[in-house]
C-alpha positions as CSV (number, residue, x, y, z in Angstrom):
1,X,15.2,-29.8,-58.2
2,X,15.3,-28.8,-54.2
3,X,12.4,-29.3,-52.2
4,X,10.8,-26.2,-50.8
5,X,10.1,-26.2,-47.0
6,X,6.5,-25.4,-46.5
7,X,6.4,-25.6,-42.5
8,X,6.9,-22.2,-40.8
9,X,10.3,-21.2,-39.1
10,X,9.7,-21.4,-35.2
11,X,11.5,-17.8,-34.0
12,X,11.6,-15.7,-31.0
13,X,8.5,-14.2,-29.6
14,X,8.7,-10.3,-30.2
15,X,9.0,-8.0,-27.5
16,X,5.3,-6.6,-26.0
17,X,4.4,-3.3,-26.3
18,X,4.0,-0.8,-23.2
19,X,0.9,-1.6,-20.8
20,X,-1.9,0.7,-21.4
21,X,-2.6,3.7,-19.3
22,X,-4.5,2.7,-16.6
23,X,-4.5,3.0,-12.5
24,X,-1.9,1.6,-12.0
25,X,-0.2,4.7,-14.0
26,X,-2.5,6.8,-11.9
27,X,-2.1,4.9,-8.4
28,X,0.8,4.8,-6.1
29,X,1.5,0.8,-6.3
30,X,3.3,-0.7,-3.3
31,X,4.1,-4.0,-2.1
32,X,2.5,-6.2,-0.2
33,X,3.8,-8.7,2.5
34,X,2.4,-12.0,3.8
35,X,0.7,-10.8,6.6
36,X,-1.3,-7.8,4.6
37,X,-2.4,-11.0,2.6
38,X,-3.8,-13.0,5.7
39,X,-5.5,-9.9,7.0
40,X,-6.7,-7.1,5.2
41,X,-5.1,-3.9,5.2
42,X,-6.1,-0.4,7.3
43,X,-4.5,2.5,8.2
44,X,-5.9,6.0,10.2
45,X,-5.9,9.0,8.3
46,X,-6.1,12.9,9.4
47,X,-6.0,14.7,6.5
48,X,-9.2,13.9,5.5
49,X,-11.4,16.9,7.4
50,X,-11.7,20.5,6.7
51,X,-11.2,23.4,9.4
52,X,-14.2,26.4,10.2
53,X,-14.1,29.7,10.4
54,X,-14.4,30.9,13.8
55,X,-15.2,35.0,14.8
56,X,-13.8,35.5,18.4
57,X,-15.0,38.5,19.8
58,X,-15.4,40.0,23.5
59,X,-19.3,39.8,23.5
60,X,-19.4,36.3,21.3
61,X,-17.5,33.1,22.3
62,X,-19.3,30.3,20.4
63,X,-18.9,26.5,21.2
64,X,-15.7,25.5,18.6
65,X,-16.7,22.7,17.4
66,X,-14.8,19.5,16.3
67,X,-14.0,16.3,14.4
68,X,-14.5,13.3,16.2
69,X,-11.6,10.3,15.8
70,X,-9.6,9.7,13.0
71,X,-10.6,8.0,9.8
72,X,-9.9,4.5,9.5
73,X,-9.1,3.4,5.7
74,X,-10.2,-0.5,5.3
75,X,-9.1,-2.5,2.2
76,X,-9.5,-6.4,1.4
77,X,-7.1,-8.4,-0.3
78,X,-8.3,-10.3,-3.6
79,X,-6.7,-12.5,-5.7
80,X,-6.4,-12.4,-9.7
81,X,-5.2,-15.9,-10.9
82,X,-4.5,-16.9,-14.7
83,X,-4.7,-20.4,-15.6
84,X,-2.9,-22.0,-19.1
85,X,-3.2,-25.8,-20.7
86,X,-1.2,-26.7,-23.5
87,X,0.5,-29.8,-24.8
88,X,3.9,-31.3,-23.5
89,X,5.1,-31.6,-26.6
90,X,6.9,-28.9,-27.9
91,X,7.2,-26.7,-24.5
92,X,8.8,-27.3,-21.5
93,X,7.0,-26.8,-18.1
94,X,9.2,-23.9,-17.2
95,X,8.2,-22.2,-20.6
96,X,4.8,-22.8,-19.5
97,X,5.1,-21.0,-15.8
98,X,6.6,-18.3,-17.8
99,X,3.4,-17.9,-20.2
100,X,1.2,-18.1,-17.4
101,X,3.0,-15.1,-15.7
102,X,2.6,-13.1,-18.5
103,X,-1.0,-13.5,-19.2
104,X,-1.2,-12.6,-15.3
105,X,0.8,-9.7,-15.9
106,X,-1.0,-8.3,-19.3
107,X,-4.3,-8.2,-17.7
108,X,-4.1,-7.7,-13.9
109,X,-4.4,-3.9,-14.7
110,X,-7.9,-4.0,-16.0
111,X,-9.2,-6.5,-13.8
112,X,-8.0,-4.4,-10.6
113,X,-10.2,-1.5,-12.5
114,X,-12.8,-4.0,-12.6
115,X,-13.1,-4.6,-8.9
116,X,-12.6,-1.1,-8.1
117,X,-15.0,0.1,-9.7
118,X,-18.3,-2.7,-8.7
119,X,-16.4,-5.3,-7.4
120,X,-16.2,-7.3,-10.7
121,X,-17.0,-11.4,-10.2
122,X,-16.6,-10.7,-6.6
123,X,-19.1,-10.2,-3.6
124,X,-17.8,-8.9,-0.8
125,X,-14.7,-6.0,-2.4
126,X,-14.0,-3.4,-0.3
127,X,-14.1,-0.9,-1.2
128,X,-15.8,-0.2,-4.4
129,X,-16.7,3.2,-6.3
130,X,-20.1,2.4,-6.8
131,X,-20.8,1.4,-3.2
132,X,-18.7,4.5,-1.2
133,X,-22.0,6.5,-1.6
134,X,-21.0,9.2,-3.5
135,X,-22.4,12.1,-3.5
136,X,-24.1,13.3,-6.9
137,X,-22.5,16.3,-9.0
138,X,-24.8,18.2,-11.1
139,X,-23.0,20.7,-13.7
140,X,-25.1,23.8,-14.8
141,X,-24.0,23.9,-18.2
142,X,-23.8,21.5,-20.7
143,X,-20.6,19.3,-22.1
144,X,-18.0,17.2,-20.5
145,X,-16.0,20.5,-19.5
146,X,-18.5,21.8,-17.5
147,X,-19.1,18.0,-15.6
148,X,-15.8,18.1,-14.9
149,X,-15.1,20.9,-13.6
150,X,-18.1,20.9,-11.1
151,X,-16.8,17.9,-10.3
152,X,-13.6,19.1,-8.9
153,X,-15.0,21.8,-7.5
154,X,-17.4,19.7,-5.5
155,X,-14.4,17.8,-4.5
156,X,-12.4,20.2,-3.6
157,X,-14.7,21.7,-1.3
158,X,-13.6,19.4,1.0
159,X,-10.1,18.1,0.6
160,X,-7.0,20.3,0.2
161,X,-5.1,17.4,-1.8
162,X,-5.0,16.8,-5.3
163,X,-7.9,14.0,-6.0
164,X,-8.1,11.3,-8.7
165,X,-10.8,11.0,-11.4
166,X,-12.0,7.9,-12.1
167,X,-13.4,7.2,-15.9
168,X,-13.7,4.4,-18.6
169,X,-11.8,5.0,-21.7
170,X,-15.4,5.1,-23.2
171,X,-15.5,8.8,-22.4
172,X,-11.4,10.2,-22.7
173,X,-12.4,11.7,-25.6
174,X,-14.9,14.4,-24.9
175,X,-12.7,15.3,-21.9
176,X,-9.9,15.6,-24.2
177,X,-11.3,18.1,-26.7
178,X,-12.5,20.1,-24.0
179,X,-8.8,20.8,-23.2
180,X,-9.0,19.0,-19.9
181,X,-6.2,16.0,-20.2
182,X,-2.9,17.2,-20.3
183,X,0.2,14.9,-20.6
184,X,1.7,12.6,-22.8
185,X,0.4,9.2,-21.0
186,X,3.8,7.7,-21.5
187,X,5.8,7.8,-18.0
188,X,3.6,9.5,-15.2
189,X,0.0,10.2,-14.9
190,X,-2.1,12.5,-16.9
191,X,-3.9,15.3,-15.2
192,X,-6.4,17.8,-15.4
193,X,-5.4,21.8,-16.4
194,X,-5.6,22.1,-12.5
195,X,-3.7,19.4,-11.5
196,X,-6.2,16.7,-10.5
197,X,-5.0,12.8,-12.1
198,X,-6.8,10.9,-14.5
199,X,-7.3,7.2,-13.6
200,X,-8.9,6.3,-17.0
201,X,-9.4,2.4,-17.2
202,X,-11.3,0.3,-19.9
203,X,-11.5,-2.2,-16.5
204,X,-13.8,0.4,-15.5
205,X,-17.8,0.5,-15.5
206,X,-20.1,3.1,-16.5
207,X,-22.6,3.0,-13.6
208,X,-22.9,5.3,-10.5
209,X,-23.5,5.5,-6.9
210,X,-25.6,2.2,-6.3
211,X,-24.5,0.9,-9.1
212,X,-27.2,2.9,-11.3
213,X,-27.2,3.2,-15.0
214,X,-26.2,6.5,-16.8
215,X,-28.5,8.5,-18.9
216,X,-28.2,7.3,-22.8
217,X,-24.8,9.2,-24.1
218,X,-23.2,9.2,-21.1
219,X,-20.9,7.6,-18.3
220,X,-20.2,7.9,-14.6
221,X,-16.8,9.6,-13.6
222,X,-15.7,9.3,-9.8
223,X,-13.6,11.8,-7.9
224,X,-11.7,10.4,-5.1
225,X,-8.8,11.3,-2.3
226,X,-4.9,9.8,-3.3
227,X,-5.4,6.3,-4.6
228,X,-2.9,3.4,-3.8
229,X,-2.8,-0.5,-4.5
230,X,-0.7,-2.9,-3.2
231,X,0.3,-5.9,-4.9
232,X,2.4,-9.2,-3.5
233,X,4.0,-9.8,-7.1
234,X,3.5,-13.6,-8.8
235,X,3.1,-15.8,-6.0
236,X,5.5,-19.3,-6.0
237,X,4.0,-21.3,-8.7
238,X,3.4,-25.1,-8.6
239,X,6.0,-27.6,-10.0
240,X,4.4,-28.0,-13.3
241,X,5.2,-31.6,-13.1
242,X,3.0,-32.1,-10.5
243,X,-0.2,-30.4,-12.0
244,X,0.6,-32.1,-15.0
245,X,-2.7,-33.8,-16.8
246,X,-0.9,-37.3,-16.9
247,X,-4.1,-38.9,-19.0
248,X,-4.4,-36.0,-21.7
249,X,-0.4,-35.7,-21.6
250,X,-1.2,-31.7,-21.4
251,X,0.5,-29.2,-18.8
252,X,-1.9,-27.2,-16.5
253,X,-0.4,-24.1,-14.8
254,X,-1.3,-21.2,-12.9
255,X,-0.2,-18.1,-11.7
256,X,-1.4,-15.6,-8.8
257,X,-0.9,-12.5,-7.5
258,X,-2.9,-10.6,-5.0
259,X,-3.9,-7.0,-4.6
260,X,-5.4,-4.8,-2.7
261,X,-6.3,-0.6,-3.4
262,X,-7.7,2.1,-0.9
263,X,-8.4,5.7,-1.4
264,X,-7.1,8.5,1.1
265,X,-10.0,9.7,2.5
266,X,-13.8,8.5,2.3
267,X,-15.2,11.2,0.6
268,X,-16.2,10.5,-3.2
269,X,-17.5,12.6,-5.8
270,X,-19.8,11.6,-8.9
271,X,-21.0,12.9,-12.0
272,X,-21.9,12.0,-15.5
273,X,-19.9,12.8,-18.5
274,X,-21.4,12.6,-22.1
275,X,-19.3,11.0,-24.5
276,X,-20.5,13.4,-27.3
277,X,-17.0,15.6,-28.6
278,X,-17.4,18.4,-29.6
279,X,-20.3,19.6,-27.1
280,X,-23.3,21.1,-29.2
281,X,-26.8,22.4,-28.4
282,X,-28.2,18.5,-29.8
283,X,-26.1,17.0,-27.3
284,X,-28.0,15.7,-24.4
285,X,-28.1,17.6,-21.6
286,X,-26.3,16.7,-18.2
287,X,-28.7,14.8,-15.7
């Protein structure tokens, strides 16, 4: 009588699925060089002011008045690292590296979120959401609708390009039954019935301005100018047989990448959505 084989067969790893939506959907994602890494990033921007009316008459001249400078966009460069041990036996070091990578790969989207929103494990980010001193939205109606659209109206009073909202996943679905994400969230971004894009991240926090907590039932959404990151792609990786663990006989390797994100313009908007879909009269009211 044959023997059956109890041990499992050892086959190919299936394919991943598509990364989530997320900023970097949302976000126009550029390289960086070597030099943006040993410096920090910043770049002057015009577009970021509104004009006045002005009545010229013969009888009236007033002053005209103006913007002073150009705004000066600042960004620091942080890095996300991923770190794997496992056994020699069984894989090589170069199948290592390439596990490394992907773990790198799989989560650098929410921990970008992360710092973009507080500044996640680190102290000095720049710049945050929480800490661009937003200034506070309040709807006058109830329901996520209503918080969003006051909050691109508040926005839009002063820029003349299409802004980003910033939201945790937490809250995707109120503003979806109120009609306001439209879109497939395959390729591309999703956007708002007027255009705006959605940045919705589960890297993302629920406080506001300051860091502050939301009211119970709700979140904090940000409104922002054109967002970009940059990214330098996996850095070169140590020889895995030289950060080999000779005394355990186990393989320790890493992998880095660093990043960096800015928005357009300095003004940010805020306001909090409730996570309550449908909207109804027992919903708590918008702070």
């Amino acid at each position: 009588m044959g023997k059956i084989i109890t041990n499992r067969q050892l086959i190919a790893t299936p394919r991943a699925g598509q990364l989530r939506y997320g900023v970097f959907r949302a976000a126009t994602v550029l390289d960086m060089d070597t030099r943006m890494i040993g410096a920090g990033i910043q770049y002057l921007t015009d577009h970021c002011d509104m004009p006045f009316e002005y009545d010229q008459t013969c009888e009236l001249s007033p002053e005209k008045d103006f913007t002073e400078g150009s705004e000066l966009i600042e960004s620091d460069p942080y890095w996300l690292v991923a770190r794997k041990r496992c056994g020699t036996v069984g894989r090589s070091g170069e199948e290592m590296q390439a596990a490394v990578r992907q773990v790198l790969l799989t989560g650098a989207q929410q921990r970008v979120e992360a710092v973009m929103w507080d500044g996640g494990a680190l102290t000095t980010a720049t710049p945050t959401l929480t800490g661009a001193g937003a200034t506070i939205v309040t709807p006058s109606a109830p329901g996520a609708g209503a918080a969003i659209a006051a909050l691109e109206e508040a926005f839009y009073d002063v820029s003349g390009y299409v802004g980003t909202i910033h939201m945790n996943t937490r809250a995707y679905a109120a503003v979806a039954y109120a009609g306001l994400i439209e879109g497939a969230g395959g390729a591309g971004a999703l956007r708002t019935p007027i255009g705006s894009v959605w940045s919705i991240g589960s890297g993302y926090g629920i406080t506001g301005p300051a860091d502050g907590a939301p009211a119970a039932g709700f979140v904090w959404a940000f409104m922002t100018a054109p967002v970009t990151v940059w990214r330098s792609g996996v850095l070169a990786q140590p020889d895995p047989r030289q950060t080999l663990d000779r005394e355990l006989n186990q393989w320790d390797v890493v992998a880095e990448e660093v990043f960096a994100h800015a928005w357009d313009c300095p003004q940010v908007m805020a306001v909090q959505v409730p996570i309550a879909a449908p909207a109804t009269t027992t919903a708590p009211a918008v702070p």
